[in-house]
PDB file of N, CA, C and O in Angstrom:
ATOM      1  N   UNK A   1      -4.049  -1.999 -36.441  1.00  0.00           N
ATOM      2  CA  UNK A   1      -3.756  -1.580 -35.078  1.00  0.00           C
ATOM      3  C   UNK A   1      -3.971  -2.759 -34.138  1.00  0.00           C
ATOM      4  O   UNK A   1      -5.023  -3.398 -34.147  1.00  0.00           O
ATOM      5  N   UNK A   2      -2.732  -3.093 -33.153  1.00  0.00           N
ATOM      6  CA  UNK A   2      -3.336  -4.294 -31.936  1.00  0.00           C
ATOM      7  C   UNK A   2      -3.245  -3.464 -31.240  1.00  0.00           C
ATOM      8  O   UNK A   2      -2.619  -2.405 -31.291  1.00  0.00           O
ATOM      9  N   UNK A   3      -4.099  -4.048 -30.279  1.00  0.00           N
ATOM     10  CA  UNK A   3      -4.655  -3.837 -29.195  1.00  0.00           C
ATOM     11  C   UNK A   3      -4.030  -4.737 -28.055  1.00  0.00           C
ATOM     12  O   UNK A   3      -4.629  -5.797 -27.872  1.00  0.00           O
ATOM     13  N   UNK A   4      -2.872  -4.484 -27.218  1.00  0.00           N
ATOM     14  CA  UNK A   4      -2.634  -5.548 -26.202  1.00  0.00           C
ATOM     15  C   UNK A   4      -3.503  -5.645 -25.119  1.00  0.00           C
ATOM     16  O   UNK A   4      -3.901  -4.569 -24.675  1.00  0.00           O
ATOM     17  N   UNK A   5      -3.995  -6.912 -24.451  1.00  0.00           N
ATOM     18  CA  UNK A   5      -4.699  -7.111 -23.604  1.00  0.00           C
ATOM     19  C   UNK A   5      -4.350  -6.986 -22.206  1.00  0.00           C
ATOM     20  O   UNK A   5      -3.679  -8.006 -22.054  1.00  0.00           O
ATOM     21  N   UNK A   6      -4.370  -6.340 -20.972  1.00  0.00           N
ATOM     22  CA  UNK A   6      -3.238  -7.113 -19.420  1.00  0.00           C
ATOM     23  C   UNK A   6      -4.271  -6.576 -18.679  1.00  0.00           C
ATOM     24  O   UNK A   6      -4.774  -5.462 -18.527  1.00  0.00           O
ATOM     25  N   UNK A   7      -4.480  -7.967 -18.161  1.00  0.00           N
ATOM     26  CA  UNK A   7      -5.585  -8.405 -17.348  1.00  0.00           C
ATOM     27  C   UNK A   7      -5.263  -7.655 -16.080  1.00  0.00           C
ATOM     28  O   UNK A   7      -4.120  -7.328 -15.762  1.00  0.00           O
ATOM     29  N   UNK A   8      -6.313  -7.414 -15.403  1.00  0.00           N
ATOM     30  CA  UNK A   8      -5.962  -6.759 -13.945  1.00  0.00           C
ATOM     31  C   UNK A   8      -6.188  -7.537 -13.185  1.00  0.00           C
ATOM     32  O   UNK A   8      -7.165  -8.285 -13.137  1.00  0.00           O
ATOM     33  N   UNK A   9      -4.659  -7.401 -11.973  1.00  0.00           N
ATOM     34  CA  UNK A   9      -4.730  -8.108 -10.961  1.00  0.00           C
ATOM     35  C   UNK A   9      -5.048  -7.863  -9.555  1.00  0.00           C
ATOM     36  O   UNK A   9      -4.283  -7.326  -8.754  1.00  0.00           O
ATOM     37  N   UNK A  10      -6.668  -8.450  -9.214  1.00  0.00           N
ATOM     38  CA  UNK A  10      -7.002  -8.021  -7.905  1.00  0.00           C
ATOM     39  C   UNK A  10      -6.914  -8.494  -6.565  1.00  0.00           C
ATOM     40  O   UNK A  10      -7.321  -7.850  -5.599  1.00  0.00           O
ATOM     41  N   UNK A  11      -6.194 -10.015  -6.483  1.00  0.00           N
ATOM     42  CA  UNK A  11      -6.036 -10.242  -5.408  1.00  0.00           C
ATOM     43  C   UNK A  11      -5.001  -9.740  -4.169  1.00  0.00           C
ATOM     44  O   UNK A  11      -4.175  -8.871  -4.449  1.00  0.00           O
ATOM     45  N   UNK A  12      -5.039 -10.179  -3.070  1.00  0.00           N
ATOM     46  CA  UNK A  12      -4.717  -9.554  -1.809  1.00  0.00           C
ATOM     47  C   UNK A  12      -3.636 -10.428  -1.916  1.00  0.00           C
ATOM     48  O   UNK A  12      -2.622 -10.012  -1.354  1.00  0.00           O
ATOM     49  N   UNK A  13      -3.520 -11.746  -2.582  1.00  0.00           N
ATOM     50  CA  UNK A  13      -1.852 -12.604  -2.270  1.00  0.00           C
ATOM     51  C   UNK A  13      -1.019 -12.438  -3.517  1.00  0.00           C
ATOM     52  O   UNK A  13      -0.205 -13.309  -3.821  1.00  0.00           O
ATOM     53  N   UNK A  14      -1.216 -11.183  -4.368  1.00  0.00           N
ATOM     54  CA  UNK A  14      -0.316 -10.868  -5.488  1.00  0.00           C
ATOM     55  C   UNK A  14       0.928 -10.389  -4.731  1.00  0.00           C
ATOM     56  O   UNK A  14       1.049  -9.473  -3.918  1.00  0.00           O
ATOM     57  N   UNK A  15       1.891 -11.333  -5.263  1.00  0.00           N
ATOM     58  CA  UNK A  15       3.335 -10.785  -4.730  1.00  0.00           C
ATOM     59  C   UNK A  15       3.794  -9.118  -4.628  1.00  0.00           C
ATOM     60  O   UNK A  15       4.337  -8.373  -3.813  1.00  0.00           O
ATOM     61  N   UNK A  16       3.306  -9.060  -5.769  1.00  0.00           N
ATOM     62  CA  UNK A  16       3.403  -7.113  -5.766  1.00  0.00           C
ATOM     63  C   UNK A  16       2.860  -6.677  -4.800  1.00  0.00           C
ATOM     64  O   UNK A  16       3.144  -5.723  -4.076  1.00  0.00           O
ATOM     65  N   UNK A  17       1.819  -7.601  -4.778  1.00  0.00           N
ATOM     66  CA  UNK A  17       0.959  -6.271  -3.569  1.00  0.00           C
ATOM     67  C   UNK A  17       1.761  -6.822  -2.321  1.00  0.00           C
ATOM     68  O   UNK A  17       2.387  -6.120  -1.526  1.00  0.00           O
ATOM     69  N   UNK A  18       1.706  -7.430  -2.305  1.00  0.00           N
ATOM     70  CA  UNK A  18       2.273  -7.903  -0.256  1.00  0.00           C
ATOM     71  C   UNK A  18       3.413  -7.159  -0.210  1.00  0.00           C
ATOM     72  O   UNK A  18       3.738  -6.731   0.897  1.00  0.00           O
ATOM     73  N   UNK A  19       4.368  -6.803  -1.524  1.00  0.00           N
ATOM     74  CA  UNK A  19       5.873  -5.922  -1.204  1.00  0.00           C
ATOM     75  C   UNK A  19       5.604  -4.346  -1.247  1.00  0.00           C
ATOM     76  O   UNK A  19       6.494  -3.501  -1.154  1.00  0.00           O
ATOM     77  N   UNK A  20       3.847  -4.004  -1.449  1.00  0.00           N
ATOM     78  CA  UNK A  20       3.782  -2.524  -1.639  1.00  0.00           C
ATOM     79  C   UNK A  20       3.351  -2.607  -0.052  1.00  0.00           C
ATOM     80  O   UNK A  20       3.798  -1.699   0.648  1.00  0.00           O
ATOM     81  N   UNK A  21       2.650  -3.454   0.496  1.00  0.00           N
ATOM     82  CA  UNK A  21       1.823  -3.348   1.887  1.00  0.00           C
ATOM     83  C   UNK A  21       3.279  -3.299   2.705  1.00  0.00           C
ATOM     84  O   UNK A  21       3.523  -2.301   3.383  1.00  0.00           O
ATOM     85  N   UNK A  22       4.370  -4.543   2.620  1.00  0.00           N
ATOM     86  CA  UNK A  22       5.393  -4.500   3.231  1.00  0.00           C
ATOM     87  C   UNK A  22       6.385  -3.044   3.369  1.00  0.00           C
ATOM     88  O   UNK A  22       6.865  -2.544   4.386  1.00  0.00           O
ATOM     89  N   UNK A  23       6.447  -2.744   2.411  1.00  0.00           N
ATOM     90  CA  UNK A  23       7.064  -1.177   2.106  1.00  0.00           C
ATOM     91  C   UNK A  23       6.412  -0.085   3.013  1.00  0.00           C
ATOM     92  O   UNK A  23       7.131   0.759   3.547  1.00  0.00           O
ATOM     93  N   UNK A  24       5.287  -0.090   3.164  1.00  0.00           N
ATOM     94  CA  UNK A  24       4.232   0.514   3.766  1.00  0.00           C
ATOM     95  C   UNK A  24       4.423   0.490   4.901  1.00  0.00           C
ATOM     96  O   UNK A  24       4.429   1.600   5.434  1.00  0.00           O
ATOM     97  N   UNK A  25       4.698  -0.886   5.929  1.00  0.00           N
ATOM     98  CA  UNK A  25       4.469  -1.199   6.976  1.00  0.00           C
ATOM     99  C   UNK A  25       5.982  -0.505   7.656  1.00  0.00           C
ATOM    100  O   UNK A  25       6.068   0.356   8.531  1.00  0.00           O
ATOM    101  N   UNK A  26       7.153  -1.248   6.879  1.00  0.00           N
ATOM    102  CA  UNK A  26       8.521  -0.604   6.995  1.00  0.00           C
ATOM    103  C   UNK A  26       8.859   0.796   7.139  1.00  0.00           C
ATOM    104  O   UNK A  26       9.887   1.340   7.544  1.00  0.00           O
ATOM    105  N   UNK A  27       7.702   1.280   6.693  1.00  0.00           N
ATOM    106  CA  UNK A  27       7.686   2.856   6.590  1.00  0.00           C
ATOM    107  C   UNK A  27       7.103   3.617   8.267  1.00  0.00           C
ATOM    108  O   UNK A  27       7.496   4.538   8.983  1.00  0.00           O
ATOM    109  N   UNK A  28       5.985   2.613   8.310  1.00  0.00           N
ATOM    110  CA  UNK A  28       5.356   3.015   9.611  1.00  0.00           C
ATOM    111  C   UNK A  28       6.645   2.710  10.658  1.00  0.00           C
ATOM    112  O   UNK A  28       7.143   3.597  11.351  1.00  0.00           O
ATOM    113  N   UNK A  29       6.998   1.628  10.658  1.00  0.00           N
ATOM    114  CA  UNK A  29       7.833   0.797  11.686  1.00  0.00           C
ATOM    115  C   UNK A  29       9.202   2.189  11.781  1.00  0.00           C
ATOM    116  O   UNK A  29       9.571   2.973  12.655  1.00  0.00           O
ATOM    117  N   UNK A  30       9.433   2.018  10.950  1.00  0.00           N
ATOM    118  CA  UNK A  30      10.860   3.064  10.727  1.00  0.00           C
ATOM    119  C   UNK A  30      10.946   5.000  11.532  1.00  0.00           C
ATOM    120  O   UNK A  30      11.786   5.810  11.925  1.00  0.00           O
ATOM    121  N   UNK A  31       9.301   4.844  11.352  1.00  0.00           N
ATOM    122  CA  UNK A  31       9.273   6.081  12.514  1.00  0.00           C
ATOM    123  C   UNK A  31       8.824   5.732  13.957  1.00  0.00           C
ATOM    124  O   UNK A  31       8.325   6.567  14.711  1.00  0.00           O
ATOM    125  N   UNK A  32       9.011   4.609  14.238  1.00  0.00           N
ATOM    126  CA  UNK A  32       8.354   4.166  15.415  1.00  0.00           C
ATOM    127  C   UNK A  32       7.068   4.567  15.448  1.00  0.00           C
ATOM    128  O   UNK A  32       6.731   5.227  16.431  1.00  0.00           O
ATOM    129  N   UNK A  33       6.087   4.280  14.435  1.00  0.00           N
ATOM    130  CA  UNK A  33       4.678   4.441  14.742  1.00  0.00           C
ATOM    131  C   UNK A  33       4.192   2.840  15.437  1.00  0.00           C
ATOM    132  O   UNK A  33       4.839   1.821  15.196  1.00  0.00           O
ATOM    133  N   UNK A  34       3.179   2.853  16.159  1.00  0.00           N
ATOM    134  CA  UNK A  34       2.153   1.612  16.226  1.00  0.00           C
ATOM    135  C   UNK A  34       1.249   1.241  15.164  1.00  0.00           C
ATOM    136  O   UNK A  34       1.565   1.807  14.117  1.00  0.00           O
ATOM    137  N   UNK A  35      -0.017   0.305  15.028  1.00  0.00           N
ATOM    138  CA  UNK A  35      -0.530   0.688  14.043  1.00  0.00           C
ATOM    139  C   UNK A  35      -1.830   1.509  14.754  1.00  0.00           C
ATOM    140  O   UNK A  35      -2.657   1.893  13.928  1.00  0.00           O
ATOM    141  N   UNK A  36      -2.110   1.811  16.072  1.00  0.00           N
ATOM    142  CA  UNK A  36      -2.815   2.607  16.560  1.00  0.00           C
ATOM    143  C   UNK A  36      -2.091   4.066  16.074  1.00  0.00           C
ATOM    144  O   UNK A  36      -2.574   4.972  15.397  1.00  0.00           O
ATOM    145  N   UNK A  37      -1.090   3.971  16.527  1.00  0.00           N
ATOM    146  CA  UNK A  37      -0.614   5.301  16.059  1.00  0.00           C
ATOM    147  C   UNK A  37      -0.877   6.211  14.416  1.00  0.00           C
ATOM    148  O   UNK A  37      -0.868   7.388  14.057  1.00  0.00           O
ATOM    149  N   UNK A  38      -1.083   4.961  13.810  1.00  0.00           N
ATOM    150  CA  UNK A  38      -0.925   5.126  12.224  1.00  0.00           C
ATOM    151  C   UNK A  38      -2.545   5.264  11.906  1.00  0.00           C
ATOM    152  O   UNK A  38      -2.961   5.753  10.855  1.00  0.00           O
ATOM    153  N   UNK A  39      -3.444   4.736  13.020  1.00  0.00           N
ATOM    154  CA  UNK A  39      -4.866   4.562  12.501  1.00  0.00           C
ATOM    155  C   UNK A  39      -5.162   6.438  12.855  1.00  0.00           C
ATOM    156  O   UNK A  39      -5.589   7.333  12.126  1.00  0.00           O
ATOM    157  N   UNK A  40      -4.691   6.432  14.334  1.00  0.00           N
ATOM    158  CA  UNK A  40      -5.140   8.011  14.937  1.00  0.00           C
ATOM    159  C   UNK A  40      -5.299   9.415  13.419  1.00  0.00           C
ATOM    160  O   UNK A  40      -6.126  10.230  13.009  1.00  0.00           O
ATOM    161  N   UNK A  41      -3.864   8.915  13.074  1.00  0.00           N
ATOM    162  CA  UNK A  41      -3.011   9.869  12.082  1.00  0.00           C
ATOM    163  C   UNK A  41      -4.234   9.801  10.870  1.00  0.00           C
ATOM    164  O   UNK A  41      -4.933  10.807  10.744  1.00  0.00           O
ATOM    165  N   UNK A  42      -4.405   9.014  10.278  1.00  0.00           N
ATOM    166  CA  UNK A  42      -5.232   9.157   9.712  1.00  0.00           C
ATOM    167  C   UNK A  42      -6.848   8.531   9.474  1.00  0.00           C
ATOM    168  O   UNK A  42      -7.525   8.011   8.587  1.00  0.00           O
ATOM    169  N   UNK A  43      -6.956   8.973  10.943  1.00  0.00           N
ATOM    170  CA  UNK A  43      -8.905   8.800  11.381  1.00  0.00           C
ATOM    171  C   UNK A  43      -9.495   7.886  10.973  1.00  0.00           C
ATOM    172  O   UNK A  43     -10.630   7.970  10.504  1.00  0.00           O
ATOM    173  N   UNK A  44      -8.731   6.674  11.091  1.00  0.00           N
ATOM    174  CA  UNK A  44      -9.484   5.390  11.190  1.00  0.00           C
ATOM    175  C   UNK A  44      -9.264   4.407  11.894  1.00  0.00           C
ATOM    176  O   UNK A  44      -8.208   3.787  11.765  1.00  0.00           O
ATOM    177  N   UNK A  45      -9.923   4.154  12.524  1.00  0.00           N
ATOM    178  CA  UNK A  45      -9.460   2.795  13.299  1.00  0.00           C
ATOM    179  C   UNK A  45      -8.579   1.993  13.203  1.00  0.00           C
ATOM    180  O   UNK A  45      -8.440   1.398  12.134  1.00  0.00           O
ATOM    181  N   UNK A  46      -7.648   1.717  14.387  1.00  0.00           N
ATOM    182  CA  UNK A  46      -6.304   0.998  13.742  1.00  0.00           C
ATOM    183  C   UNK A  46      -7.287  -0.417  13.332  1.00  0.00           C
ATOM    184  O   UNK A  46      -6.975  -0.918  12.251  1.00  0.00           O
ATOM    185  N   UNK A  47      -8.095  -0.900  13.862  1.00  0.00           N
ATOM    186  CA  UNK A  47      -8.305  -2.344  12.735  1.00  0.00           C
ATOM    187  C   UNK A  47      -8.018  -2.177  11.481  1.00  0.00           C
ATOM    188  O   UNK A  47      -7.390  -2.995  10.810  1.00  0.00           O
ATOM    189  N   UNK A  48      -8.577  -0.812  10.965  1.00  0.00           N
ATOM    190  CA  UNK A  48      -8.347  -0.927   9.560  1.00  0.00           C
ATOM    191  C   UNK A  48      -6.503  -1.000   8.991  1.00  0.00           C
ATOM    192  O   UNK A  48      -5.968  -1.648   8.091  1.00  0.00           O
ATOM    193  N   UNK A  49      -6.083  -0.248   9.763  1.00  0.00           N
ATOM    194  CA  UNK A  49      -4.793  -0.116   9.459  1.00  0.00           C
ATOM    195  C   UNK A  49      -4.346  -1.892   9.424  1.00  0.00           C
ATOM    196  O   UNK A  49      -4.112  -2.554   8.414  1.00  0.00           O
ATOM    197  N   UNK A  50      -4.331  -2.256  10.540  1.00  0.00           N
ATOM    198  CA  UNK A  50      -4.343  -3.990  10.781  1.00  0.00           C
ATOM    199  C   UNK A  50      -4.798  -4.805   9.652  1.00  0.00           C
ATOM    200  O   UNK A  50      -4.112  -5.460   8.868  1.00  0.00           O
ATOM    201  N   UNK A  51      -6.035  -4.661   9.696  1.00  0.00           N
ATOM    202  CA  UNK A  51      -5.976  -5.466   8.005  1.00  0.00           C
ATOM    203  C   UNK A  51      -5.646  -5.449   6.868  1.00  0.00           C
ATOM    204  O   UNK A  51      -5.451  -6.518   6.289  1.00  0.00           O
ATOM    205  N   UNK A  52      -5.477  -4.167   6.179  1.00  0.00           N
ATOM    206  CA  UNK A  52      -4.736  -3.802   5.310  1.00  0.00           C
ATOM    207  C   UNK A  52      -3.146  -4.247   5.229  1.00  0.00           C
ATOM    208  O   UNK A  52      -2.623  -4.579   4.166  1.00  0.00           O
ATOM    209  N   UNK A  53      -2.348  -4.203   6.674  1.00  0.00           N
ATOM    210  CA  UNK A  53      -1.143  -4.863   6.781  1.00  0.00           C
ATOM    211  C   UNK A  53      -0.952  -6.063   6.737  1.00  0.00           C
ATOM    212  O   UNK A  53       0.159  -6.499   6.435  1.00  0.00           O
ATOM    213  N   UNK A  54      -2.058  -6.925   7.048  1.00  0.00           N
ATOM    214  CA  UNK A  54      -2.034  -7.935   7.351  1.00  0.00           C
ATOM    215  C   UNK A  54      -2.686  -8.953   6.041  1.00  0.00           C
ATOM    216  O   UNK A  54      -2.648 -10.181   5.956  1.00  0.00           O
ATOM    217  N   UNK A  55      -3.413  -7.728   4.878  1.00  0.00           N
ATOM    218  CA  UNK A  55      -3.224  -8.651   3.815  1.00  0.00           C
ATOM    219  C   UNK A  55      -4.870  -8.920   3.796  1.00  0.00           C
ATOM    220  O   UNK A  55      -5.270  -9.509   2.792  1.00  0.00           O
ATOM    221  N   UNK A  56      -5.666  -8.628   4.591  1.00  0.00           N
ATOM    222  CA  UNK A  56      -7.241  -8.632   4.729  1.00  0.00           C
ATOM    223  C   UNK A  56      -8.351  -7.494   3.820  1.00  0.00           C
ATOM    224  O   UNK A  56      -9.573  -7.583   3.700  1.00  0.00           O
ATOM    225  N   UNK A  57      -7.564  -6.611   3.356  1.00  0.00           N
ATOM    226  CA  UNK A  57      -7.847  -5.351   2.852  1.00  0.00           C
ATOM    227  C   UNK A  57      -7.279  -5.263   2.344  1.00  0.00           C
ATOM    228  O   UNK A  57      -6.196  -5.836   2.454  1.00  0.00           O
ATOM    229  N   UNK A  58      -7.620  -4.388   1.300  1.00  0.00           N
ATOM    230  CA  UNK A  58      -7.317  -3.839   0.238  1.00  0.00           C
ATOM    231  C   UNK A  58      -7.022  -2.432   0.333  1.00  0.00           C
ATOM    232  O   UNK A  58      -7.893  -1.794   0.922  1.00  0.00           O
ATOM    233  N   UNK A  59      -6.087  -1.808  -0.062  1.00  0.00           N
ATOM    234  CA  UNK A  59      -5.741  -0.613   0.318  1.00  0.00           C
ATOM    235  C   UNK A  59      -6.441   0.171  -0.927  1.00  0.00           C
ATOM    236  O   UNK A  59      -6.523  -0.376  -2.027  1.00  0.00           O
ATOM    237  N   UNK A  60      -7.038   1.735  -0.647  1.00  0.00           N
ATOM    238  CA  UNK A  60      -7.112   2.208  -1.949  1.00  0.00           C
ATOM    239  C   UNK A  60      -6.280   3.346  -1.938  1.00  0.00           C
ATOM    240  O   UNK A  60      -5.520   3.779  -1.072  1.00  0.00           O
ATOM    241  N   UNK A  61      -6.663   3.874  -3.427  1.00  0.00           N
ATOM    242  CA  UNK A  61      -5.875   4.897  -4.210  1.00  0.00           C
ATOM    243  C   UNK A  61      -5.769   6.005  -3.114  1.00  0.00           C
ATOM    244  O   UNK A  61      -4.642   6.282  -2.705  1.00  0.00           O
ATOM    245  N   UNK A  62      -6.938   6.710  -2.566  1.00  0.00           N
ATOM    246  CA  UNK A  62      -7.186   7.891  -1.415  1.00  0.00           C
ATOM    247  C   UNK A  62      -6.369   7.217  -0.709  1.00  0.00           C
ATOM    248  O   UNK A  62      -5.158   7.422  -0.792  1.00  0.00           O
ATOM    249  N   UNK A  63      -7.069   5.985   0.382  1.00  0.00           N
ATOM    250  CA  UNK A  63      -6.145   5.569   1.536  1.00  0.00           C
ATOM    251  C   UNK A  63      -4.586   5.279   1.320  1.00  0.00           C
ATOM    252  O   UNK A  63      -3.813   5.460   2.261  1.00  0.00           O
ATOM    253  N   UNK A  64      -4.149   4.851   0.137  1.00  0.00           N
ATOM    254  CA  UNK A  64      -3.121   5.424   0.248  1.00  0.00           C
ATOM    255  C   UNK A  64      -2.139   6.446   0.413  1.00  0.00           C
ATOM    256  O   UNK A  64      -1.068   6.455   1.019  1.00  0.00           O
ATOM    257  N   UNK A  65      -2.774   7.350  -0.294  1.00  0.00           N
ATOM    258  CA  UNK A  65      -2.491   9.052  -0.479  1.00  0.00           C
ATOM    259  C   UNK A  65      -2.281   9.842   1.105  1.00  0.00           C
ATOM    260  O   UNK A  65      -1.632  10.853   1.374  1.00  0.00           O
ATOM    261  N   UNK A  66      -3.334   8.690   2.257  1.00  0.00           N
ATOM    262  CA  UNK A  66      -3.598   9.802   3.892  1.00  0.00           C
ATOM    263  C   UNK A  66      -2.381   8.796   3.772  1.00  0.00           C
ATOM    264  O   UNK A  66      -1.385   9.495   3.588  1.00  0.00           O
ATOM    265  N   UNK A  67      -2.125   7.823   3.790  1.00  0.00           N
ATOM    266  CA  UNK A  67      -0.976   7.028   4.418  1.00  0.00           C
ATOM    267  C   UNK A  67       0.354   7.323   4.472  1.00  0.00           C
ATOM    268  O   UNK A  67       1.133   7.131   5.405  1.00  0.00           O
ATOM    269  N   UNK A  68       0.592   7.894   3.203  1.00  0.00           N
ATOM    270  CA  UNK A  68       2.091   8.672   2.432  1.00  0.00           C
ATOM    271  C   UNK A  68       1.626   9.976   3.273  1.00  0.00           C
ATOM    272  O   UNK A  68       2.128   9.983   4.397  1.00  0.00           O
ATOM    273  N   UNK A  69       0.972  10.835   3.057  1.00  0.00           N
ATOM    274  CA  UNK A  69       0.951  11.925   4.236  1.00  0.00           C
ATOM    275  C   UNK A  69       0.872  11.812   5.514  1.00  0.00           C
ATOM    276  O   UNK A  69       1.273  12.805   6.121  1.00  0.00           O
ATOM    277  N   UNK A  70       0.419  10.778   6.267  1.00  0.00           N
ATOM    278  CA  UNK A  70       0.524  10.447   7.553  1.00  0.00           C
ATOM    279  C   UNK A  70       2.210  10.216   7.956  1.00  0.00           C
ATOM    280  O   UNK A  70       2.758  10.636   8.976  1.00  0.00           O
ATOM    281  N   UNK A  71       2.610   9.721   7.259  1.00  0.00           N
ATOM    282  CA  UNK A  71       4.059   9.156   7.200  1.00  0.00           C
ATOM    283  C   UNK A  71       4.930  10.112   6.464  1.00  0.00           C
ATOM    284  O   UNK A  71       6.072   9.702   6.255  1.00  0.00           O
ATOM    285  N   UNK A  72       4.694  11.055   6.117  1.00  0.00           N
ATOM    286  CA  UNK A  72       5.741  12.352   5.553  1.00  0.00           C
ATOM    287  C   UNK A  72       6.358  11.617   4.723  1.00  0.00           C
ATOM    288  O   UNK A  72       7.574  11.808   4.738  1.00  0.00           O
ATOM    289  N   UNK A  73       5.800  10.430   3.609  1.00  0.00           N
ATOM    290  CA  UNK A  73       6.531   9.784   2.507  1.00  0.00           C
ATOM    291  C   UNK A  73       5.838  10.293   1.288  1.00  0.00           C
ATOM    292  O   UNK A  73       4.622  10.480   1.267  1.00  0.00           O
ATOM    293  N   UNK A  74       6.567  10.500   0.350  1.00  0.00           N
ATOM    294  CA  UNK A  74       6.118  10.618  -0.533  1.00  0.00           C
ATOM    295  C   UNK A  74       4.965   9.629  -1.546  1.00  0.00           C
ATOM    296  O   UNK A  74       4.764   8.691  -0.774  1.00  0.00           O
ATOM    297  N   UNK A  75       4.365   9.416  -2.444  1.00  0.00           N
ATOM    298  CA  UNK A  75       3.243   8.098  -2.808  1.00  0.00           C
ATOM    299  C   UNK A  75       4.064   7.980  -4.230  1.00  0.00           C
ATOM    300  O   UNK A  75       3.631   7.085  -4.955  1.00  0.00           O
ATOM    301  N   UNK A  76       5.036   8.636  -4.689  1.00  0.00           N
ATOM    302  CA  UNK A  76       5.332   7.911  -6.159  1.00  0.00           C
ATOM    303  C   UNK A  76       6.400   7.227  -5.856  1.00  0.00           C
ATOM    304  O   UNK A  76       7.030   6.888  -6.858  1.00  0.00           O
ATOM    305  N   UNK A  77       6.934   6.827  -4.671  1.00  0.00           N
ATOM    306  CA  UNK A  77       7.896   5.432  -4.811  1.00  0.00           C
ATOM    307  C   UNK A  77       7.480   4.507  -4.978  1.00  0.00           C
ATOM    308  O   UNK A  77       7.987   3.648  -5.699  1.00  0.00           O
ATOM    309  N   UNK A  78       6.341   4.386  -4.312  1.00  0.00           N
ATOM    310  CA  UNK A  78       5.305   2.813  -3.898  1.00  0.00           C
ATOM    311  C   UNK A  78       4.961   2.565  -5.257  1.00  0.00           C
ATOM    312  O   UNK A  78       5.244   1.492  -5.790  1.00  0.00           O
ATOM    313  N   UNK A  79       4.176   3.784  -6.049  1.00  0.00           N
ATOM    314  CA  UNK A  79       3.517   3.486  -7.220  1.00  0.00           C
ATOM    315  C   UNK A  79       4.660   3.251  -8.195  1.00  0.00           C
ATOM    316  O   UNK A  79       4.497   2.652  -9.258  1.00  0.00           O
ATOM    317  N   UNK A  80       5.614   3.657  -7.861  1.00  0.00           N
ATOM    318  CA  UNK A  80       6.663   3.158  -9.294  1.00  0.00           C
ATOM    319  C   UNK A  80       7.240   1.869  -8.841  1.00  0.00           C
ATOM    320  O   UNK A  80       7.836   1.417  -9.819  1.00  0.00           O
ATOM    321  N   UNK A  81       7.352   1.088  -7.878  1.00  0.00           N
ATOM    322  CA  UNK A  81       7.386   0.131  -6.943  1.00  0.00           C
ATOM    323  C   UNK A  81       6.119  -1.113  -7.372  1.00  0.00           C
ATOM    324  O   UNK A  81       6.215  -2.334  -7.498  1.00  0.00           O
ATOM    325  N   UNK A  82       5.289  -0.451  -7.474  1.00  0.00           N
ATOM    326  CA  UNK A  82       4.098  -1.501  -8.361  1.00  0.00           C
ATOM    327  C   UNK A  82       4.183  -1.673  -9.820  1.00  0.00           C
ATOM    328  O   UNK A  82       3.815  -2.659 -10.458  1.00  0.00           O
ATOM    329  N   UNK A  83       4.922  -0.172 -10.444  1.00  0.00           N
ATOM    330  CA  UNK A  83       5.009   0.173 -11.844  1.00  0.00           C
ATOM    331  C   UNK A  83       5.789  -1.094 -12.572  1.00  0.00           C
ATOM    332  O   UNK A  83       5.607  -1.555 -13.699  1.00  0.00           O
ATOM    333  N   UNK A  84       6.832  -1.546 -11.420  1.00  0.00           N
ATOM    334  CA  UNK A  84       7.935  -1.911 -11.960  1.00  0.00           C
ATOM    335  C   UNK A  84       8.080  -3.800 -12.107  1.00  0.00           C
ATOM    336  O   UNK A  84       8.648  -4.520 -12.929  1.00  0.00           O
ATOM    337  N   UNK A  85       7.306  -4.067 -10.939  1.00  0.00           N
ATOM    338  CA  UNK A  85       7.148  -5.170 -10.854  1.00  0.00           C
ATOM    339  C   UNK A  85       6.222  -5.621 -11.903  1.00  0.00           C
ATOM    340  O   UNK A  85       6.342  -6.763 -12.347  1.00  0.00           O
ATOM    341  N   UNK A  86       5.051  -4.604 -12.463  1.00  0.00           N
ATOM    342  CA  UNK A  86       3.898  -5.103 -13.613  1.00  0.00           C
ATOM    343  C   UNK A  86       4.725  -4.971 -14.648  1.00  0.00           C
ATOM    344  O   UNK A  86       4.381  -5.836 -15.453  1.00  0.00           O
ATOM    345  N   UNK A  87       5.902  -4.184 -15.205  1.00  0.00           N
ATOM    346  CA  UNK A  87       6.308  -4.141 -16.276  1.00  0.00           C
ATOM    347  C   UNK A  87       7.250  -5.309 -16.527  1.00  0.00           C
ATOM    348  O   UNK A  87       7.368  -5.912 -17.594  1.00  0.00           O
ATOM    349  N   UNK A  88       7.857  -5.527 -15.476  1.00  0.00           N
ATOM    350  CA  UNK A  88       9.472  -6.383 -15.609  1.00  0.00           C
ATOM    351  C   UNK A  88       8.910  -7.924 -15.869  1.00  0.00           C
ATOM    352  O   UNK A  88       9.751  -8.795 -16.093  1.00  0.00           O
ATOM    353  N   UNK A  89       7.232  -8.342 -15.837  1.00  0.00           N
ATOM    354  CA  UNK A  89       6.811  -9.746 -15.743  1.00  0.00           C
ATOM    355  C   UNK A  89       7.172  -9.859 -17.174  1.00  0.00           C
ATOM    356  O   UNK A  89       7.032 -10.931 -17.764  1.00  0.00           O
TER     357      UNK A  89
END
C-alpha cells in the first residue's frame, strides 16, 4: 500500500488563496456592499473583513460559511474553486 504525501499549504500569498479571497471580494463588490457593510452583516468589525481581503488574515472554515450567507452565495463554488486549483498542480 502507498501512501501519497501533499503537504499543506498555509500561506496568505498562495495563488489559490488570493483567487478564493478575490472571488470573495467580487462577490461583495457585485452587490454593492462596502466592507463596513460586509463586517455589520456578519458582526465583525469591518477591519476584519479588510484584512482578510487584503491578504493579512486568514479566512476560516466558519468565517467563511457567515460570508457565503451574508452574501446569499452559496460556499461550494469557492471550495470547488480551491478543489480545483490543488488538483490540476
Amino acid at each position: 500500500m502507498r501512501i501519497e504525501l501533499l503537504a499543506m499549504k498555509k500561506s496568505l500569498n498562495e495563488e489559490k488563496y488570493k483567487a478564493f479571497i478575490a472571488y470573495l471580494r467580487a462577490a461583495r463588490e457585485a452587490q454593492g456592499l462596502s466592507i463596513r457593510d460586509l463586517g455589520e452583516l456578519i458582526g465583525e468589525p469591518n477591519q476584519i473583513v479588510h484584512r482578510i481581503e487584503n491578504g493579512e488574515r486568514k479566512l476560516t472554515v466558519q468565517e467563511y460559511v457567515q460570508y457565503c450567507r451574508a452574501l446569499k452565495i452559496a460556499p461550494m463554488p469557492g471550495i470547488e474553486m480551491l478543489e480545483e486549483s490543488t488538483t490540476t498542480k
